[in-house]
C-alpha positions as CSV (number, residue, x, y, z in Angstrom):
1,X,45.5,6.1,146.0
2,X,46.4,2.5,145.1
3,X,49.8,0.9,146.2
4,X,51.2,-1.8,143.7
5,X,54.8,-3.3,145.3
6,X,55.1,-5.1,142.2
7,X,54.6,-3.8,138.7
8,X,53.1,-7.5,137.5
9,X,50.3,-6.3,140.2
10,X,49.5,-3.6,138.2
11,X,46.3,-4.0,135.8
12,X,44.5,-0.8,134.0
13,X,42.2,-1.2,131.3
14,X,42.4,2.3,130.7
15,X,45.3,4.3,129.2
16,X,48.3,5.4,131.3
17,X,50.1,8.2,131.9
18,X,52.8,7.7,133.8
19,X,55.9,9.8,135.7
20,X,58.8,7.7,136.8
21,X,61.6,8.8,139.4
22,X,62.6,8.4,143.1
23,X,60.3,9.8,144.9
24,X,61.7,9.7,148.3
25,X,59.6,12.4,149.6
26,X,57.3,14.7,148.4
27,X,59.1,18.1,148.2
28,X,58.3,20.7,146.4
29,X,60.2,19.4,143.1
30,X,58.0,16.3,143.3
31,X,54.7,18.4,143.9
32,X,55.2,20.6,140.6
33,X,56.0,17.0,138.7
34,X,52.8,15.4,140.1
35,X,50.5,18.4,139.7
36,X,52.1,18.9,136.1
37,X,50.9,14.9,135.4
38,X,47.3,15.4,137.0
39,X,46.6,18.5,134.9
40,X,48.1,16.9,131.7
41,X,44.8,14.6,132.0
42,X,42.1,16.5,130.2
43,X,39.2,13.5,131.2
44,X,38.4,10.0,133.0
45,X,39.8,8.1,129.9
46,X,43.3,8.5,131.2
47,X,45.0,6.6,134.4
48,X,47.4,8.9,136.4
49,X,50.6,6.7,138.0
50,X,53.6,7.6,139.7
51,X,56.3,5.3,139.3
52,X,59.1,5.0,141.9
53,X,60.8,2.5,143.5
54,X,61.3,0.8,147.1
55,X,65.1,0.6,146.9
56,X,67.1,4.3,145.7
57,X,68.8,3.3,142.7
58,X,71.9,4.6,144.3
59,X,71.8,1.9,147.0
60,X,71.4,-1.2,144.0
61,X,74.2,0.4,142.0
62,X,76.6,1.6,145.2
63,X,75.9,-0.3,147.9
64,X,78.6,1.3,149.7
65,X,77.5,4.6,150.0
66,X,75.3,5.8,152.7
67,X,72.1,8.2,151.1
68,X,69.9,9.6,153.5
69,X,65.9,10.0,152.4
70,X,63.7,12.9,152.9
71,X,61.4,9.5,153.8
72,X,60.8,5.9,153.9
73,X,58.1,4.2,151.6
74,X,55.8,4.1,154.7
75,X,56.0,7.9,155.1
């Protein structure tokens, strides 16, 4: 697994296939989602990314309110 913290970091000279979302821990849900993205590639010509982000969107667009996460990016 690679770790990119910016997506300007990010350089593939292969295609991409990529699933975006918050990925604040790897329930079930998340599991189906990322198992559904590594069996969509058929062969080695495709990259397989997962997208998320290091801030929940909810916390940007209401700061106010207090989200609790299944866990942190470290996690």
């Amino acid at each position: 697994m690679k770790i990119f913290h910016s997506i300007s970091d990010f350089n593939c000279n292969k295609k991409t296939i990529v699933t975006l979302g918050t990925f604040d821990g790897v329930h079930l849900g998340h599991q189906k989602i990322i198992n559904r993205l590594l069996n969509s590639v058929s062969n080695d010509d495709l990259e397989t990314v997962v997208l998320t982000f290091s801030q929940h969107p909810r916390t940007v667009l209401h700061a106010d309110d207090k989200i609790k996460l299944l866990n942190t990016n470290e996690e």
